[in-house]
C-alpha positions in Angstrom: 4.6 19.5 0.7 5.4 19.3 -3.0 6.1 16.1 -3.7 4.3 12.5 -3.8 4.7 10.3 -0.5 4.6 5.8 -1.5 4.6 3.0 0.7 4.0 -0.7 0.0 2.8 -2.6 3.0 1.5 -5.7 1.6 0.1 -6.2 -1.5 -1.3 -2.5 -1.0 0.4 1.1 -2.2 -0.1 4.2 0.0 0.1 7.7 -1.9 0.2 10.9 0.0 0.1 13.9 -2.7 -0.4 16.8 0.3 -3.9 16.4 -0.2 -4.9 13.4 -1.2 -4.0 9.9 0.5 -4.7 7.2 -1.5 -4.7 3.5 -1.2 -4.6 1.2 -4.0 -4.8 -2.7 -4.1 -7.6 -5.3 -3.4 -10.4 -2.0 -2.5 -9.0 1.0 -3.6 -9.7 4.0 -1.6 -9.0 7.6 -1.5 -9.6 10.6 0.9 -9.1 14.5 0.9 -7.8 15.9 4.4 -10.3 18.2 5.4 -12.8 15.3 5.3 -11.5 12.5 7.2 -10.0 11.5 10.1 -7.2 9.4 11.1 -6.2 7.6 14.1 -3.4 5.1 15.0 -4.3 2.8 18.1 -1.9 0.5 19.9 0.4 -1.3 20.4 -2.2 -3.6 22.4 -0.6 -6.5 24.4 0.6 -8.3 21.6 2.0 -5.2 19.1 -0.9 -5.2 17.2 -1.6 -1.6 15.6 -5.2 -0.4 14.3 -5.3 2.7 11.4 -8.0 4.0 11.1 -9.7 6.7 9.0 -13.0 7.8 9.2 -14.7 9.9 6.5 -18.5 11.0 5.8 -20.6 8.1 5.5 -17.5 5.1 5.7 -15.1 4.3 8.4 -11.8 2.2 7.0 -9.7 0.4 9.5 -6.7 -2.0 9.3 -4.8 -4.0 12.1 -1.2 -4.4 11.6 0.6 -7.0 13.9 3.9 -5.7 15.3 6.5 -7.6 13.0 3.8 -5.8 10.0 4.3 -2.5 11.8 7.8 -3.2 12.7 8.7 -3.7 8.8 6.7 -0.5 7.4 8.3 2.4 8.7 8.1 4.1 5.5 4.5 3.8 6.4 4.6 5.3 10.1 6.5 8.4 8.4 3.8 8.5 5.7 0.7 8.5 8.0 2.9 11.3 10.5 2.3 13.3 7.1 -1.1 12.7 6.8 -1.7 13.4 10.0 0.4 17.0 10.2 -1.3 17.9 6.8 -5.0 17.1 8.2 -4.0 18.8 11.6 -2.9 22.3 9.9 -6.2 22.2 6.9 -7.6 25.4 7.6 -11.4 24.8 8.2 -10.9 21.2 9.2 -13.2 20.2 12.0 -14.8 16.7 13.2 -16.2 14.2 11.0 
């Protein structure tokens, strides 16, 4: 990958670099891919979606409802990313 991936969903911005996701907005976060997790739950009965990331030491999740998810596909193609990059880190293994 060799360019910056953004999304706004909310009053949040994601930023996927390749390597680095990070989230900025109310409790800015980053994480490098070979040391976290992520994992997309849902839809449950009513849409509602759960991201969630888990790291060394933190675990970060957020519920989206399913007009939220609906609206952010730029953010369903962004975490697809993440999740291809984390998936072919050489060395990755379970947090």
């Amino acid at each position: 990958m060799n360019e910056e991936i953004t999304t706004v969903v909310g009053h949040q911005l994601y930023s996927f670099d390749g390597r680095i996701l990070e989230v900025f907005g109310n409790h800015p976060k980053r994480w490098h891919i070979r040391h976290m997790c992520l994992r997309v739950t849902g839809p449950d009965r009513k849409g509602k979606r759960t991201v969630e990331i888990t790291a060394p030491g933190t675990v970060t999740t957020w519920q989206y409802t399913a007009e939220e998810w609906e609206q952010a596909s730029d953010m369903v193609a962004l975490l697809e990313v993440v999740q291809a990059a984390i998936g072919s880190a050489s060395g990755h293994g379970p947090v």
